[in-house]
C-alpha positions in Angstrom: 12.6 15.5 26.6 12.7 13.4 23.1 15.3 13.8 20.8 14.7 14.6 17.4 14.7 11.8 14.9 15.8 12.3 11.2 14.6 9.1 9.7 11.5 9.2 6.9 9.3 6.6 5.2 10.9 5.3 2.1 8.9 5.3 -1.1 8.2 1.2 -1.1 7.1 1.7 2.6 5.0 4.5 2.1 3.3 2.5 -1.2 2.6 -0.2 1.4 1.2 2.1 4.1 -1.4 3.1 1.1 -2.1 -0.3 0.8 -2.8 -0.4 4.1 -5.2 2.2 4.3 -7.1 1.8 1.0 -7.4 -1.8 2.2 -11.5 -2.3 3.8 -10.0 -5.4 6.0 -7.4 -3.6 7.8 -7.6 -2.8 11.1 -7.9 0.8 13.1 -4.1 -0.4 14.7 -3.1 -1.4 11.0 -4.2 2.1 9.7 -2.6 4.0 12.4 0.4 2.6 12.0 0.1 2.7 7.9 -0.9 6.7 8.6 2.3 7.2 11.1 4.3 6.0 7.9 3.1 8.0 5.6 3.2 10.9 8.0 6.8 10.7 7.7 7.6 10.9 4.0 10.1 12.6 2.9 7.7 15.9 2.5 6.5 15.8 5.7 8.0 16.5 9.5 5.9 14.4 11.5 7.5 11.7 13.8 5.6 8.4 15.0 3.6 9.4 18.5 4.0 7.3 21.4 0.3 5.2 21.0 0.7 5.3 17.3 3.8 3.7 18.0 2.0 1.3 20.3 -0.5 0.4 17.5 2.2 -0.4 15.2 3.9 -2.9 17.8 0.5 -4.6 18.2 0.6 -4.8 14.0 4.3 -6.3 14.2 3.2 -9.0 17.1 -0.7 -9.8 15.1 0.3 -13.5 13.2 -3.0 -12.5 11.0 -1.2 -9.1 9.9 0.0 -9.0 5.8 3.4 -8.8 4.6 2.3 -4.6 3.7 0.9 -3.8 7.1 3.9 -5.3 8.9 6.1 -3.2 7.0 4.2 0.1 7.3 4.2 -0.5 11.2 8.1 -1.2 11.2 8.7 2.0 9.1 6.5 4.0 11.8 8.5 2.6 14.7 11.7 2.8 12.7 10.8 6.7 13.1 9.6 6.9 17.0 12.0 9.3 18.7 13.6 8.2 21.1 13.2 9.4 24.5 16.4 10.7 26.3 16.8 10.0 30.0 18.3 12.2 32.7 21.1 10.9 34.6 
């Protein structure tokens, strides 16, 4: 079971995951991470999925990734719920 998670995509963060997505160069990992983002604005519910969140690690570790697309995949993991374990 995953617990829920309350954090959104601030407005800065979801301007960059635009970027992200507007941007021809960007990678399918990029975009999926940018989309994840903007998924969780503040007018939306949606939480970062499990290989979305994988993309956006792969974004984060990429040297050849901007400054934009680095942040939209930290504000997409910044929103992954957490998994809760059983004891």
């Amino acid at each position: 079971m995953t617990a829920r998670n309350s954090k959104q995509t601030g407005a800065k963060a979801a301007s960059s995951a635009s970027k992200v997505l507007s941007n021809p160069k960007s990678t399918a990992a990029e975009k999926s991470a940018a989309a994840s983002a903007l998924a969780q604005a503040p007018k939306s519910t949606g939480q970062t999925s499990p290989a979305a969140a994988s993309k956006a690690a792969k974004v984060l570790g990429n040297a050849g990734s901007t400054k934009s697309e680095k942040s939209s995949a930290a504000s997409a993991l910044a929103q992954t719920p957490k998994s809760s374990k059983k004891k």
